[in-house]
SEDRENSE-189609 format. One record per residue: residue number from 1; residue in three letters; y, z, x of N, C-alpha, C, O in turn. Coordinates in steps of 0.05 Angstrom, whole numbers, plus 32768, in hexadecimal, padded with zeros to 4 digits. Example, Ala and Ser with C-alpha at 12.3 -4.5 7.8 and 13.67 -1.06 7.14 Angstrom:
R   num   residuo   nnorth    nup   neast   canorth   caup   caeast   cnorth    cup   ceast   onorth    oup   oeast
R     1       Ala     7F8E   809C    8108      7FA6   809C     80F6     7FBE   809C    8108     7FBE   80A9    811D
R     2       Ser     7FD3   808E    8101      7FEB   808F     8111     8001   809D    8102     8017   80A1    810C
REM end
This chain:
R   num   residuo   nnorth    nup   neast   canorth   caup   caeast   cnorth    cup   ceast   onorth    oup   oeast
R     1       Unk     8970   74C1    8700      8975   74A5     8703     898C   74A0    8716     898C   748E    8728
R     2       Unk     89AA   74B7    8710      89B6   74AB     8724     89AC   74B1    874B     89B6   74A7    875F
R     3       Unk     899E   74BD    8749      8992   74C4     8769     897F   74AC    8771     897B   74A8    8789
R     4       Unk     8972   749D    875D      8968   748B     8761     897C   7471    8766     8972   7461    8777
R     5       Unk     8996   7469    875C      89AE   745C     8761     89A7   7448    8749     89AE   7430    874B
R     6       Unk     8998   7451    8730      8991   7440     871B     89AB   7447    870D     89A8   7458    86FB
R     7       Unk     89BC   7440    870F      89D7   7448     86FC     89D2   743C    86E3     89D8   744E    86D3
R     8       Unk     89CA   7427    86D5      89CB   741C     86BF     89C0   7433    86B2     89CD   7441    86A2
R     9       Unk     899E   7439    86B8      898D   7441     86AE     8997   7465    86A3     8992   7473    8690
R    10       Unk     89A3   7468    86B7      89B1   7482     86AC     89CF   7482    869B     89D9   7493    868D
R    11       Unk     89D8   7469    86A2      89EA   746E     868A     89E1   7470    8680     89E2   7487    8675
R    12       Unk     89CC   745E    8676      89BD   7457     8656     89B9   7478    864C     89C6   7481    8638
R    13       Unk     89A0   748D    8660      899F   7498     865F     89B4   74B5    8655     89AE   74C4    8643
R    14       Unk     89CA   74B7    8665      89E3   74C7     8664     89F8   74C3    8649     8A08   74D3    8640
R    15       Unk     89F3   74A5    863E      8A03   749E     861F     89EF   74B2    860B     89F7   74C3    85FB
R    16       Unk     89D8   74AB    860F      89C4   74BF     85F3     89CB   74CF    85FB     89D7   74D7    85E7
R    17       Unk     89D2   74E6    8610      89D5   7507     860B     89EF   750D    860F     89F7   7523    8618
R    18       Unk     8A00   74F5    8607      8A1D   74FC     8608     8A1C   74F9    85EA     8A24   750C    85DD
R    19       Unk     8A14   74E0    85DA      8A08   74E7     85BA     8A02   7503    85BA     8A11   7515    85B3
R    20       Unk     89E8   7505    85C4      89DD   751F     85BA     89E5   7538    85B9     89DE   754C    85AC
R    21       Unk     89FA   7532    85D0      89FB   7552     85DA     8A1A   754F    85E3     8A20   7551    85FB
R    22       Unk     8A32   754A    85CD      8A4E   7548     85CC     8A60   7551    85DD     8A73   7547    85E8
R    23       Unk     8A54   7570    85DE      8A64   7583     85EF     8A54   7588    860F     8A5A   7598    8621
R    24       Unk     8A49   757D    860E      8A32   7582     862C     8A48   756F    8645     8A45   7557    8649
R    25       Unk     8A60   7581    8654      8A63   7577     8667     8A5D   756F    867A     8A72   756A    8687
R    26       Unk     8A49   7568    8686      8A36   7566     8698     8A2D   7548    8692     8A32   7535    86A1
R    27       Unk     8A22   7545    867E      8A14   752C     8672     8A2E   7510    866E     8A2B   74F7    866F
R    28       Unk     8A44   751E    8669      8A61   750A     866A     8A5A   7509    8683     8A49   74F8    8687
R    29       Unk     8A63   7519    869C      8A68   7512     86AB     8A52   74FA    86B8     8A57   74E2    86B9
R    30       Unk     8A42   7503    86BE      8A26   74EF     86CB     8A34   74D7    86B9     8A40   74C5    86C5
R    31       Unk     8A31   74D6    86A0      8A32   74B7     869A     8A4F   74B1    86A6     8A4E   7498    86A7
R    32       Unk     8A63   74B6    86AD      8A7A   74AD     86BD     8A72   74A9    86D9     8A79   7494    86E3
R    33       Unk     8A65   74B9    86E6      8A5B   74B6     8704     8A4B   749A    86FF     8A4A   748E    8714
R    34       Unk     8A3F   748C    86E9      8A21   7479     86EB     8A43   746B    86E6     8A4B   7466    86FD
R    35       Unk     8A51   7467    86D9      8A6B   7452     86CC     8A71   7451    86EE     8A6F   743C    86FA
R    36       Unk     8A75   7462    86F6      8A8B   745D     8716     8A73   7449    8725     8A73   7432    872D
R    37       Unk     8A64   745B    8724      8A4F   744B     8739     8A48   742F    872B     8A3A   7421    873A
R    38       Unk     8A4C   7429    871B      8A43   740A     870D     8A5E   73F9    8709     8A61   73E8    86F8
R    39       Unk     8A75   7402    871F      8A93   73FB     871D     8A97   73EF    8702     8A97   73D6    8700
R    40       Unk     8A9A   73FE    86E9      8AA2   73F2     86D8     8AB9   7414    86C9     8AB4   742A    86C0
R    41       Unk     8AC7   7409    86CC      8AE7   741A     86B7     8ADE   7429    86A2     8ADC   7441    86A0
R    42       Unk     8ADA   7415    868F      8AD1   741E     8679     8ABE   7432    8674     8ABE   7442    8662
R    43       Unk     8AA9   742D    8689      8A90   7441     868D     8A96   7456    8695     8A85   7468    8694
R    44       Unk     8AAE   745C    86A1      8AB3   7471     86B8     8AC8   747B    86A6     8ABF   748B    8695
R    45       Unk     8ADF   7477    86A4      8AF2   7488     869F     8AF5   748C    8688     8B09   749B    868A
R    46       Unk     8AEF   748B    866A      8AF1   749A     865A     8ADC   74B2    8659     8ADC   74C6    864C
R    47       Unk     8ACB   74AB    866A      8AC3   74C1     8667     8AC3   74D9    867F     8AB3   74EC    8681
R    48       Unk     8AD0   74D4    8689      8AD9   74E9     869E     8AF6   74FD    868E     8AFF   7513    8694
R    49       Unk     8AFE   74ED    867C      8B14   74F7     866B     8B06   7506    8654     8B11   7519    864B
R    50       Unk     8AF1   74FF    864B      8ADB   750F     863A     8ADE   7526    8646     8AEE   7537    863E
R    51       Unk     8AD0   7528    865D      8AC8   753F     866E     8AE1   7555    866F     8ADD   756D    866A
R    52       Unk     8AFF   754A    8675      8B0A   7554     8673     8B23   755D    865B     8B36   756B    8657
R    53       Unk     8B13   754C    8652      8B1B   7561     8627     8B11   7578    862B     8B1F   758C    8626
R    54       Unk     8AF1   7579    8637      8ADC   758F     862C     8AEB   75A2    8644     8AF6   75B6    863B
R    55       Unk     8AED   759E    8659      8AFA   75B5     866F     8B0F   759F    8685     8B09   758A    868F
R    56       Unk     8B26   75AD    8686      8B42   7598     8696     8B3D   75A7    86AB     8B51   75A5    86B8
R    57       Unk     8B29   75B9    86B9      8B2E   75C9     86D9     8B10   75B2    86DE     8B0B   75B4    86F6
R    58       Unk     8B01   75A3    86D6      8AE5   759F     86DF     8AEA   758B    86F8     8AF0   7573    86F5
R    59       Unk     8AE6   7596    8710      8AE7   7590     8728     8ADE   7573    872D     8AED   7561    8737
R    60       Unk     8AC0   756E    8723      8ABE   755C     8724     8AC3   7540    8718     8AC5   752B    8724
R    61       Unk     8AC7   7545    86F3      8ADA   7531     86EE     8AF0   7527    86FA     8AF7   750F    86F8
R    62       Unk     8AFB   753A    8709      8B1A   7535     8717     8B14   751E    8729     8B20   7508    8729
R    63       Unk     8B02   7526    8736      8B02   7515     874E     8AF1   74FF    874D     8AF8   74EC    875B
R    64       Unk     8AD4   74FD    8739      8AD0   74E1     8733     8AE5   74C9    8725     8AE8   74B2    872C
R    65       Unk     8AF1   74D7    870E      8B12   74CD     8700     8B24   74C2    8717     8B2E   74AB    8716
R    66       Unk     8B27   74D2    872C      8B3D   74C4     8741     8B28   74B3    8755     8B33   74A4    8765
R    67       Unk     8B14   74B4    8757      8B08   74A6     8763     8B06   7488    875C     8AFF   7478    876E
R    68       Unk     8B0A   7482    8745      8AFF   746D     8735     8B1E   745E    8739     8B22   7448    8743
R    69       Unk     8B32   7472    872E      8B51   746D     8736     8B56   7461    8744     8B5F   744B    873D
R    70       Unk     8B53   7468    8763      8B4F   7465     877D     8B42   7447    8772     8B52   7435    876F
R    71       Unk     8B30   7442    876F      8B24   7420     8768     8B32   7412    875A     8B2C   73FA    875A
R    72       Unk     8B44   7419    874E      8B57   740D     873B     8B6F   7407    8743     8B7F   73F7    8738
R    73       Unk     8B73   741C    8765      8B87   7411     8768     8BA8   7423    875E     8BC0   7421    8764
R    74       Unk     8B99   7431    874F      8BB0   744C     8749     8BAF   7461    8751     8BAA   7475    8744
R    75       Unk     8BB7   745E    8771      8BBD   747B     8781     8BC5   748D    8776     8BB6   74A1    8773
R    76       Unk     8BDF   748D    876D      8BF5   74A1     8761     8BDF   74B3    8754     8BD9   74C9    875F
R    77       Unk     8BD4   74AA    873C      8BCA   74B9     872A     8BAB   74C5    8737     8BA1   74DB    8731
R    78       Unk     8BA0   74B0    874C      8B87   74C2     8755     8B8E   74D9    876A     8B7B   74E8    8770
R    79       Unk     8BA8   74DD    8776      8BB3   74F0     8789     8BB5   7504    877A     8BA8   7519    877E
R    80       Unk     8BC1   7501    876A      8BCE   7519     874E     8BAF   7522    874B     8BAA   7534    875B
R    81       Unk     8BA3   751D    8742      8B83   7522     8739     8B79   752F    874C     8B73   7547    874B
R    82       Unk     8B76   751E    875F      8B6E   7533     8784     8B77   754A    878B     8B6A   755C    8797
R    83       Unk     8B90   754C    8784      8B9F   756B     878C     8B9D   7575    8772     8BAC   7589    876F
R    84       Unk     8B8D   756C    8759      8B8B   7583     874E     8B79   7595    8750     8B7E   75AD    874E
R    85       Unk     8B5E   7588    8754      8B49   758F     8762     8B53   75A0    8779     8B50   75B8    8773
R    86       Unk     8B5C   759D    878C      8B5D   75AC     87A0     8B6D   75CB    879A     8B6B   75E0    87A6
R    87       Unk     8B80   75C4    877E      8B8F   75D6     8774     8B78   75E9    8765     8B7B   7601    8769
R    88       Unk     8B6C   75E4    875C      8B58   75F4     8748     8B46   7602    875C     8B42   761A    875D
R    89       Unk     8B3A   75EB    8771      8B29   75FE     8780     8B2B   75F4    87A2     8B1B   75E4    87AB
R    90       Unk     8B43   7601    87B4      8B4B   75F6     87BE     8B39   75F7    87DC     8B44   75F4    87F1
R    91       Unk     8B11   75FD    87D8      8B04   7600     87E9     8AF0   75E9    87EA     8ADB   75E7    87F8
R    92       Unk     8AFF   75D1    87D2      8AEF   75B9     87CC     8AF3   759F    87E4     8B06   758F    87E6
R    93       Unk     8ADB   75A2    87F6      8ADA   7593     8809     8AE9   756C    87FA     8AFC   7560    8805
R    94       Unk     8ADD   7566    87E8      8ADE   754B     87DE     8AFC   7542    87D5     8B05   752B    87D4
R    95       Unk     8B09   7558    87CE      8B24   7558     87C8     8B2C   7553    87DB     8B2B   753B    87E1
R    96       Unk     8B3E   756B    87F3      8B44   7567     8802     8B3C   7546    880E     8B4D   7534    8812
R    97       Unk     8B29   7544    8811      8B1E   7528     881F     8B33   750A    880C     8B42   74F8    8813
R    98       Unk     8B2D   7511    87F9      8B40   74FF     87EC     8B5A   74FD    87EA     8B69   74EB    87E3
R    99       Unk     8B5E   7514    87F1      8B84   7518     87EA     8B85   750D    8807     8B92   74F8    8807
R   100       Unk     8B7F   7513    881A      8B80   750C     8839     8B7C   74E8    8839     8B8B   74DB    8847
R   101       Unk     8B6A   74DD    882A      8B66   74C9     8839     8B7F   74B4    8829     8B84   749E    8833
R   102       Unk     8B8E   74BE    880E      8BA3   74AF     8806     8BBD   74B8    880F     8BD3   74AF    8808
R   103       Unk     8BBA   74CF    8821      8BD4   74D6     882D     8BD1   74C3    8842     8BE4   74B4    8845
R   104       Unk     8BBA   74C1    8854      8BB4   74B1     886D     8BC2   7494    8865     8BD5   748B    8873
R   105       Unk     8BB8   7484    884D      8BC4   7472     8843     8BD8   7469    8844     8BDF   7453    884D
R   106       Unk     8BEE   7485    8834      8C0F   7483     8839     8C17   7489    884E     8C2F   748F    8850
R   107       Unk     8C04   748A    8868      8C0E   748C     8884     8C23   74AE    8882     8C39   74B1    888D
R   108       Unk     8C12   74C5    8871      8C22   74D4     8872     8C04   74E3    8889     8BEF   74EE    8882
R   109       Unk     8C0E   74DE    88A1      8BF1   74E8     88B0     8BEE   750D    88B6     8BD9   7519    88BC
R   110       Unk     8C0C   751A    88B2      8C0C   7539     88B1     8BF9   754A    889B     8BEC   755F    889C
R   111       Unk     8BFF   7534    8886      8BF2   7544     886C     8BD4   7532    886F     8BC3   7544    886F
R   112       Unk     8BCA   7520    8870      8BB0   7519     8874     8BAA   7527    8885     8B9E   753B    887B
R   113       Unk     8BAA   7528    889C      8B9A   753D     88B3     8B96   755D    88A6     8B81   756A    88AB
R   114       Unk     8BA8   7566    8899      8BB5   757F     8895     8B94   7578    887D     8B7F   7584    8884
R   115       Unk     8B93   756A    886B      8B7B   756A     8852     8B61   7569    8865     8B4E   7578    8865
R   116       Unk     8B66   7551    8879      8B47   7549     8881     8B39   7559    8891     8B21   7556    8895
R   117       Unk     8B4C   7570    889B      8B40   7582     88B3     8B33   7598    889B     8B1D   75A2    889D
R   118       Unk     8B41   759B    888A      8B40   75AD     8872     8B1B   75A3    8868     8B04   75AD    8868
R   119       Unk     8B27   7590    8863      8B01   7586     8858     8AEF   758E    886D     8ADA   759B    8869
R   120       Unk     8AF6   7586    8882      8ADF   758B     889A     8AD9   75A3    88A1     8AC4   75A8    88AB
R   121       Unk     8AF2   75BC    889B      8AE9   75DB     8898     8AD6   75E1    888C     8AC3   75EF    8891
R   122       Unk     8ADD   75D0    8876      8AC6   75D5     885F     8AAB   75CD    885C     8A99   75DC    8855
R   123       Unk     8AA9   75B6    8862      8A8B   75A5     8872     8A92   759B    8886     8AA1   7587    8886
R   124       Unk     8A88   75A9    889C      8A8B   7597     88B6     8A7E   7580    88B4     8A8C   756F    88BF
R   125       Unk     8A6F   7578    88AD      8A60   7560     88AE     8A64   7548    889D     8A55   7534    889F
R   126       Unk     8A7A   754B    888B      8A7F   7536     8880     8A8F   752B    8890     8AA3   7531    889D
R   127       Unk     8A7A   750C    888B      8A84   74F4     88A2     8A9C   74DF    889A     8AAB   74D2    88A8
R   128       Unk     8A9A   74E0    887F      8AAE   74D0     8879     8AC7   74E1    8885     8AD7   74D3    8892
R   129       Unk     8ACB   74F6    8883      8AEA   750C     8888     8AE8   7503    88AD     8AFB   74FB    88BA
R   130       Unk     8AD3   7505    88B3      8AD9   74FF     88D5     8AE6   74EB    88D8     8AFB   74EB    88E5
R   131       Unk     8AD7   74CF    88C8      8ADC   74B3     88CB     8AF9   74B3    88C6     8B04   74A8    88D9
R   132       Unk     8B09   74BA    88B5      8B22   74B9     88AA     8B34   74C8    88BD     8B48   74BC    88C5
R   133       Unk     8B2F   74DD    88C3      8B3C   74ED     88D9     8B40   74E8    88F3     8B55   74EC    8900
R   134       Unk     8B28   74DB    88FB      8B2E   74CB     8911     8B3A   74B0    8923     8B43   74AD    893A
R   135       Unk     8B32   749A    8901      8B44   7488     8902     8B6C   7498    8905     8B7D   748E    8915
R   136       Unk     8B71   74AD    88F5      8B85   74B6     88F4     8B95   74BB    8917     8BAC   74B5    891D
R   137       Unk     8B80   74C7    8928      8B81   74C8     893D     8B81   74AE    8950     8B93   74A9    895F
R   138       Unk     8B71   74A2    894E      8B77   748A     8961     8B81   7478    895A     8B7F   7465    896A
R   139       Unk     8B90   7472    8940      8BA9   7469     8940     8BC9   7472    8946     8BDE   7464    8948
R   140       Unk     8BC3   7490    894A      8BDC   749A     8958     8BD6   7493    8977     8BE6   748B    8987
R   141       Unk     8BC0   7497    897C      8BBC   748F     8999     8BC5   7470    89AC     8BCD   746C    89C3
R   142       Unk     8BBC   7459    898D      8BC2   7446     8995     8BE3   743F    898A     8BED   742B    8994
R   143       Unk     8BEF   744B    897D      8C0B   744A     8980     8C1F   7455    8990     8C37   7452    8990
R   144       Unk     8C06   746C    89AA      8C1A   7471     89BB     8C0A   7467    89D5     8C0E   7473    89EA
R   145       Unk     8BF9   7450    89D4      8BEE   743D     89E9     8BDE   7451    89F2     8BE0   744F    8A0B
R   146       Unk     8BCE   7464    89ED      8BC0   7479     8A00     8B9F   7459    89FA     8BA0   7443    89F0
R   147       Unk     8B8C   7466    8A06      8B72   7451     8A08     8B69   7452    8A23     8B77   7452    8A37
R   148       Unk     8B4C   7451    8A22      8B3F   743D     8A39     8B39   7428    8A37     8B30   741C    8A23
R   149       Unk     8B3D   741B    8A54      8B41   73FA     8A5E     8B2E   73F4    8A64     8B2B   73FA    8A7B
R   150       Unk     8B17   73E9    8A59      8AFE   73E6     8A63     8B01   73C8    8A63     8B03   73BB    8A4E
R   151       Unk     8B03   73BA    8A82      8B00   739F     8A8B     8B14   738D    8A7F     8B0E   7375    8A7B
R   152       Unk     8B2B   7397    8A7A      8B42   7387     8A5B     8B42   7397    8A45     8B57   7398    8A38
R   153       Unk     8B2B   73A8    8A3A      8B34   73A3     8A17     8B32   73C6    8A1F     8B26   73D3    8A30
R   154       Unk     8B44   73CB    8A0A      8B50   73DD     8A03     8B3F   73ED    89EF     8B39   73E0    89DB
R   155       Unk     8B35   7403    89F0      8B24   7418     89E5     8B32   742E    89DA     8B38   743E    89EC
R   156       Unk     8B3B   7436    89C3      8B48   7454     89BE     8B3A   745B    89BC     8B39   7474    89B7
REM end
């Protein structure tokens, strides 16, 4: 259901085998992924904290938990979360990508580039890491006036 983007239908689904099946980390998690994706708190983050009663290294609780964070508005704590991920498994494209794009945020642009190039080792093809990386770049560009002049307007 969630591949279909039916999030309700799989919470619905993901609450019975989180009943059924207490210790089944996997089944917490999805129903937190359907909570994130249906922007609702409540849906999402207790149970990403489930997930991580049952295991505190589970990669991906980490980063749906700070992801949701990140929607909330509480950097601090979704950064902490991001680098732990990257701390546990520090070949996790999605991490890196996140710790980069709230360093980019605090305009700390050494350590974002330093994560986002890191993600892109890892999947070249993730577009969001380009998109972020590059903005990173042609805003240094346009703070040191570099650009093309096409007819008046200014192109970085």
């Amino acid at each position: 259901m969630l591949e279909q983007y039916d999030y309700s239908g799989a919470y619905k689904i993901f609450t019975g085998l989180c009943e059924s099946f207490p210790g089944w980390e996997a089944a917490w998690t999805n129903r937190g992924i359907a909570g994130l994706n249906l922007q609702d708190e409540a849906k999402c983050v207790p149970h990403m904290k489930k997930v991580l009663e049952l295991n505190r290294n589970n990669c991906h609780a980490l980063l749906v938990l700070g992801i949701q964070y990140e929607h909330l508005q509480r950097a601090d704590e979704a950064l902490e979360l991001f680098r732990k991920v990257v701390e546990i498994d520090p070949d996790d494209p999605h991490g890196h990508y996140y710790v980069g794009t709230i360093l980019s945020d605090r305009d700390d642009k050494e350590g974002a580039v330093r994560h986002l190039r890191r993600a892109l080792q890892l999947q070249p093809s993730f577009a969001s890491a380009w998109y972020r990386i590059c903005l990173l770049y042609t805003s240094d560009a346009a703070d040191e006036g570099l650009g093309v002049d096409l007819g008046g307007r200014r192109i970085i």
